[in-house]
VEXSERO-317715 format. One record per residue (C-alpha): residue in one letter; x, y, z. Coordinates in pm, whole numbers, plus 32768, in hexadecimal, padded with zeros to 4 digits. Layout:
<pts>
<rest->A, x->X, y->Y, z->Z>
...
</pts>
This chain:
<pts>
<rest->X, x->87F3, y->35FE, z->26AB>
<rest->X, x->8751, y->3761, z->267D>
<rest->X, x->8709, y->375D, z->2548>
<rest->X, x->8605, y->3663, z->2492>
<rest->X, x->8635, y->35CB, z->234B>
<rest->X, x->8575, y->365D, z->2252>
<rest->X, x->846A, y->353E, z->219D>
<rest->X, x->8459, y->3596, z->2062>
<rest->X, x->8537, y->35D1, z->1F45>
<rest->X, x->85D9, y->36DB, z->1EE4>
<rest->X, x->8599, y->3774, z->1D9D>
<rest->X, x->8686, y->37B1, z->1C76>
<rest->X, x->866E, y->38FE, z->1C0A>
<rest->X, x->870C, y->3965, z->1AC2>
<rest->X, x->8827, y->3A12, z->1BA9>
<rest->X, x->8844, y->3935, z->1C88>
<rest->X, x->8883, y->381A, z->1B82>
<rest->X, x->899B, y->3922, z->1ADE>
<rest->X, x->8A3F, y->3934, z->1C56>
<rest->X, x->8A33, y->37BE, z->1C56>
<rest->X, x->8AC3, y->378B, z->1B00>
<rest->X, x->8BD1, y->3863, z->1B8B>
<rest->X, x->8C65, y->380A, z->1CD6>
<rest->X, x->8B6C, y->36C5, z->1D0A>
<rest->X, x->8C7C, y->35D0, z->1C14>
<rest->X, x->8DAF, y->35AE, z->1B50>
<rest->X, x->8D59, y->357D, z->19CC>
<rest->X, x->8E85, y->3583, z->18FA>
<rest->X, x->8E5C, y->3698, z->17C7>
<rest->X, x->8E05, y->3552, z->16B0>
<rest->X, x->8CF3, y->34EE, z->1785>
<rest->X, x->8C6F, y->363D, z->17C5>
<rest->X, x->8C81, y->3650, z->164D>
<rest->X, x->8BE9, y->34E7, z->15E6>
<rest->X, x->8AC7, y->3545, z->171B>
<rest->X, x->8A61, y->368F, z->1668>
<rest->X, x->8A84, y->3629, z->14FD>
<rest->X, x->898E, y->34F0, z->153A>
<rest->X, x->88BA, y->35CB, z->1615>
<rest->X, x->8894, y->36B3, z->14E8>
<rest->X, x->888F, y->35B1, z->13F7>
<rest->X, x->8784, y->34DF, z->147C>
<rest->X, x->864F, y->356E, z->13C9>
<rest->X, x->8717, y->35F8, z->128D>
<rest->X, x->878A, y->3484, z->1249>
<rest->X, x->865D, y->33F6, z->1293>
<rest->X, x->85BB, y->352A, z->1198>
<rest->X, x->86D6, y->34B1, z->1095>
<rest->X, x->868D, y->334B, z->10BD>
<rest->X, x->853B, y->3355, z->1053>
<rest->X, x->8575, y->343E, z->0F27>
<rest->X, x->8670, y->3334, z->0EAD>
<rest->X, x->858A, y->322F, z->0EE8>
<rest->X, x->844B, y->3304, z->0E2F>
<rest->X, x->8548, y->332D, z->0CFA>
<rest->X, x->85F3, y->3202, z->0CFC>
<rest->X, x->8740, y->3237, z->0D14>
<rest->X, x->8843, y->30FC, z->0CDE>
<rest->X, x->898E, y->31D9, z->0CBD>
<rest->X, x->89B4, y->32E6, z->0DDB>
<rest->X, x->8AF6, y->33B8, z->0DFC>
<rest->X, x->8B42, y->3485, z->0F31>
<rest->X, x->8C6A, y->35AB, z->0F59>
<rest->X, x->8D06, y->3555, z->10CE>
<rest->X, x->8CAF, y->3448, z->1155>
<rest->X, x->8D0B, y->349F, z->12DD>
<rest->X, x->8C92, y->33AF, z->13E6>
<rest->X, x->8B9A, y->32E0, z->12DC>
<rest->X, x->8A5B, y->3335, z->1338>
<rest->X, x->89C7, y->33BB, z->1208>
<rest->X, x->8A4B, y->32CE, z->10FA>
<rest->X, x->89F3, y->318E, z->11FF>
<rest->X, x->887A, y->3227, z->1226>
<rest->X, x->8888, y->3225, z->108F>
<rest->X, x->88FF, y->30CB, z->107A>
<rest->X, x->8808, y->306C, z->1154>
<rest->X, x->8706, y->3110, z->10AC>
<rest->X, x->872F, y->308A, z->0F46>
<rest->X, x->87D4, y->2F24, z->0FA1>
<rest->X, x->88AE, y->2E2B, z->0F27>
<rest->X, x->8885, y->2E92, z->0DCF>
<rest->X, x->8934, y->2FF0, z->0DD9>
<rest->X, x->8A4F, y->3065, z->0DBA>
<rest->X, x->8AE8, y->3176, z->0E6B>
<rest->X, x->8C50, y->322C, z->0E6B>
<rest->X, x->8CA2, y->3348, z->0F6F>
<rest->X, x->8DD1, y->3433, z->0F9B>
<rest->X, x->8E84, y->34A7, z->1087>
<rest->X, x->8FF4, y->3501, z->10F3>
<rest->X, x->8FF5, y->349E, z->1242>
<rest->X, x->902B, y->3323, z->12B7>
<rest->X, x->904B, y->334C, z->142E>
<rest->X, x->8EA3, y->3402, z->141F>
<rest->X, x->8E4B, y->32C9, z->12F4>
<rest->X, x->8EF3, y->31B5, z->13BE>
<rest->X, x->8DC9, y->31D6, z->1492>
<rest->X, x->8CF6, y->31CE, z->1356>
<rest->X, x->8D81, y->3082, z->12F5>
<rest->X, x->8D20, y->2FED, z->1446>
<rest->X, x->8BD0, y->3088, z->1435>
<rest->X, x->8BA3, y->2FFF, z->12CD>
<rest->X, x->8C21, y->2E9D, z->1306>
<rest->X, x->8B3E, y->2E8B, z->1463>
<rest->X, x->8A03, y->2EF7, z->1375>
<rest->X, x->8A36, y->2DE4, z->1248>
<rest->X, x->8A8E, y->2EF8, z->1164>
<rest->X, x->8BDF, y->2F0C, z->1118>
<rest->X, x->8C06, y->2E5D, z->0FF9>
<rest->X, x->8B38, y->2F3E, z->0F2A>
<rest->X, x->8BDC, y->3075, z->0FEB>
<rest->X, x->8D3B, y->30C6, z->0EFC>
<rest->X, x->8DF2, y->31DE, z->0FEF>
<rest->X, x->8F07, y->3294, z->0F03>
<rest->X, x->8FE4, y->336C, z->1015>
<rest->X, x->909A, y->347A, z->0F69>
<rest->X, x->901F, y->35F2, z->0F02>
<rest->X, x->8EDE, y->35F5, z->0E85>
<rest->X, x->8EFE, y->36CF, z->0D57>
<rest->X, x->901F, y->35E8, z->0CC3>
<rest->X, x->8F3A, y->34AC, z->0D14>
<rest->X, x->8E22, y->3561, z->0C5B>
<rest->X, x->8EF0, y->35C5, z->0B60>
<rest->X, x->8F6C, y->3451, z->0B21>
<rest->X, x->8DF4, y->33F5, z->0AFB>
<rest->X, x->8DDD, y->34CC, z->09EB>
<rest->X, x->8ECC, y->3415, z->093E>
<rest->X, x->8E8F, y->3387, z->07E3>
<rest->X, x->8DEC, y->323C, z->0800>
<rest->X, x->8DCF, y->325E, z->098F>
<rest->X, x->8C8B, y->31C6, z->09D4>
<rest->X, x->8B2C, y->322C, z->09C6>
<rest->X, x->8A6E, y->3339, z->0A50>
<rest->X, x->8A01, y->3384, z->0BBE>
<rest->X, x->8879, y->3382, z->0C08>
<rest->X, x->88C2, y->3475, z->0D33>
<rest->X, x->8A01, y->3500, z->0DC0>
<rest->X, x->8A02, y->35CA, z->0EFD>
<rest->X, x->8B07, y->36C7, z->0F51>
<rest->X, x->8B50, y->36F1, z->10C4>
<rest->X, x->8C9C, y->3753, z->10C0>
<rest->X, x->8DA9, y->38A3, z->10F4>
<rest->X, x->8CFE, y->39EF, z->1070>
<rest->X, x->8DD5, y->3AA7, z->0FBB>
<rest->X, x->8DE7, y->3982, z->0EA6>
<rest->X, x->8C69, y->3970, z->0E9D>
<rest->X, x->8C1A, y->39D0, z->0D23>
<rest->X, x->8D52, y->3943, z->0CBE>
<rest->X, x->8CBF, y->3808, z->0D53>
<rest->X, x->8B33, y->3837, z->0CC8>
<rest->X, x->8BE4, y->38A6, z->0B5B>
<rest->X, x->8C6E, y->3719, z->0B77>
<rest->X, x->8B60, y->368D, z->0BF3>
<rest->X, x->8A83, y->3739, z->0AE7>
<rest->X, x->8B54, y->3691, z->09D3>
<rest->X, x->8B32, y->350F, z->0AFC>
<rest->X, x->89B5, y->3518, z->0B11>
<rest->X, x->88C9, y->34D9, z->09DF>
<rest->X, x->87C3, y->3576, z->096B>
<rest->X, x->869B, y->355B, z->0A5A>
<rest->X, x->877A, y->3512, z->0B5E>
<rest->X, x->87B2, y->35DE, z->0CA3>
<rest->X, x->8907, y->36A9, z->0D3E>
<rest->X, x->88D0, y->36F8, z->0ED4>
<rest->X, x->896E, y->3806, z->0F84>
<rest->X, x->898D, y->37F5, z->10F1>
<rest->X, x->89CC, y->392D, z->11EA>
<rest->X, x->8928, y->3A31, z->10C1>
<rest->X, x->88A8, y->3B05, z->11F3>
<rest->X, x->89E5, y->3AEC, z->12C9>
<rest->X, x->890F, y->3B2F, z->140E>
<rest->X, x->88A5, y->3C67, z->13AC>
<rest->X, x->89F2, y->3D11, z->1333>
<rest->X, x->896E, y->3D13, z->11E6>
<rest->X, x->8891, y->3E41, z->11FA>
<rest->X, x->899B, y->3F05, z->12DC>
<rest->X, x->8A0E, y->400C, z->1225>
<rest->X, x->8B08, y->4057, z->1334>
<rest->X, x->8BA5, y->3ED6, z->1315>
<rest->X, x->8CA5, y->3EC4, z->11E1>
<rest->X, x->8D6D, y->3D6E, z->124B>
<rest->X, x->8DF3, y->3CC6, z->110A>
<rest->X, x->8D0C, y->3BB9, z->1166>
<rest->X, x->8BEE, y->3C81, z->118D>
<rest->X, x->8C50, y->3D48, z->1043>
<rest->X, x->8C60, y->3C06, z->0FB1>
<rest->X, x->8B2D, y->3B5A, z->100A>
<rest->X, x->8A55, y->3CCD, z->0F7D>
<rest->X, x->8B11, y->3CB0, z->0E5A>
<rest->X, x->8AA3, y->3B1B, z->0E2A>
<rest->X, x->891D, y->3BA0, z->0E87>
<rest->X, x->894A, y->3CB6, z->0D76>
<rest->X, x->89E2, y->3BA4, z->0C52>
<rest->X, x->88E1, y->3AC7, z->0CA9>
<rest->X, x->8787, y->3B97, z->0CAD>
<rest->X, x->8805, y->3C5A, z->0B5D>
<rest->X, x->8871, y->3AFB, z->0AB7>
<rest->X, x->879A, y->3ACE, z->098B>
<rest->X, x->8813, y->3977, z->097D>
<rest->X, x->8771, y->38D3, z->0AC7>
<rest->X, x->8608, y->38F0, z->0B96>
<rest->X, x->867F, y->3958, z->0CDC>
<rest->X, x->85E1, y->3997, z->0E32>
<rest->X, x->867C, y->39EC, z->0F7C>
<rest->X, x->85CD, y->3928, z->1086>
<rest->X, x->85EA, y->39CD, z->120C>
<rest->X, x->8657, y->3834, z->12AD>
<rest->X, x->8792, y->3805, z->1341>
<rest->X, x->8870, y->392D, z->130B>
<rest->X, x->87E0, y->397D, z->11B8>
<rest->X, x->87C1, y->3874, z->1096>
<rest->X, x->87DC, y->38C8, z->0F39>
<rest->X, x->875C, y->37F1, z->0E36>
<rest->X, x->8780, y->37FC, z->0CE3>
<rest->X, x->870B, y->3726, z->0BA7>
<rest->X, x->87E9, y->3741, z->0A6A>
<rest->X, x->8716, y->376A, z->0931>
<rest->X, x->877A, y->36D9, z->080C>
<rest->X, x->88CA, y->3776, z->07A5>
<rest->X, x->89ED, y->3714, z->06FF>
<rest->X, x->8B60, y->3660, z->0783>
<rest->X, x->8AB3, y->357C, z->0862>
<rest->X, x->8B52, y->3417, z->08A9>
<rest->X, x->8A1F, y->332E, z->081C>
</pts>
């Protein structure tokens, strides 16, 4: 043999890892997407989980519910005494929820309600529905964003807190060049939000952006 083996190991530079992610396995697309949304979720959950311990939340309500992660580090966070109801439309993505629910202890205090989220929100606001949500995070499509934080405004009680994920939408946000509906969408939620003399608001740089926002006291709230 000419050549010697080389004794060390090779490092993983950043494009080197991209050239590996590429050709190096087969991942099918839900994977990919599972991989990247837990990768991106890790520290924003964790960030989440401790602000709903530090406020003690007991009734947490989440728009999409995708793979789980988020509502399971909740439930994990507050316990066996909260309850916690998530939407989402789409059971093939939430099946895997489930599983990941059941394998963690949690889900019997995890109520999944398939079906679009604005009609599931809109059956909470029903007369004599339930009571109000401590927290309520909103992770899901962007174009029905403030129809979505005008619900949850009316879900959460006063003192409470409504999360918005993706509020910086990597960037695309301050592009003045990018006008995609979503895009358009998630400016126009940024805009309601900071000129909404009804919440304290702040727009924290974790994740993709996180909004948070605490409803003041105000009226047509479910308490």
């Amino acid at each position: 043999m000419s050549e010697q083996m080389t004794p060390r190991t090779l490092s993983l530079t950043d494009p080197l890892h991209e050239y590996l992610r590429q050709v190096g396995f087969r991942e099918p697309e839900l994977l990919q997407k599972l991989r990247e949304e837990t990768l991106r979720l890790l520290a924003q959950g964790q960030f989440m989980a401790l602000i709903a311990r530090l406020t003690g939340v007991q009734r947490y309500l989440e728009v999409r519910t995708f793979t789980g992660y988020s509502a399971l580090t909740i439930a994990l966070a507050l316990g066996p005494s909260s309850t916690i109801i998530t939407c989402d439309i789409d059971p093939d993505t939430t099946r895997i929820a489930q599983r990941y629910w059941r394998e963690a202890g949690a889900a019997d205090r995890i109520e999944l309600r398939l079906g679009p989220a604005l009609s599931t929100l809109d059956g909470m606001l029903a007369p004599a529905k339930g009571d109000a949500f401590d927290m309520a995070f909103i992770d899901a499509d962007k174009e029905n964003l403030l129809a979505y934080y005008e619900r949850c405004m009316k879900l959460v009680r006063p003192g409470g807190l409504i999360l918005v994920d993706n509020t910086l939408w990597e960037g695309s946000v301050a592009d003045s060049s990018d006008h995609a509906p979503a895009t358009e969408a998630i400016r126009a939620l940024n805009l309601a939000v900071h000129g909404d003399p009804r919440v304290d608001m702040v727009l924290i740089p974790i994740g993709d952006g996180l909004t948070i926002a605490r409803p003041r006291q105000h009226s047509n709230l479910l308490c």
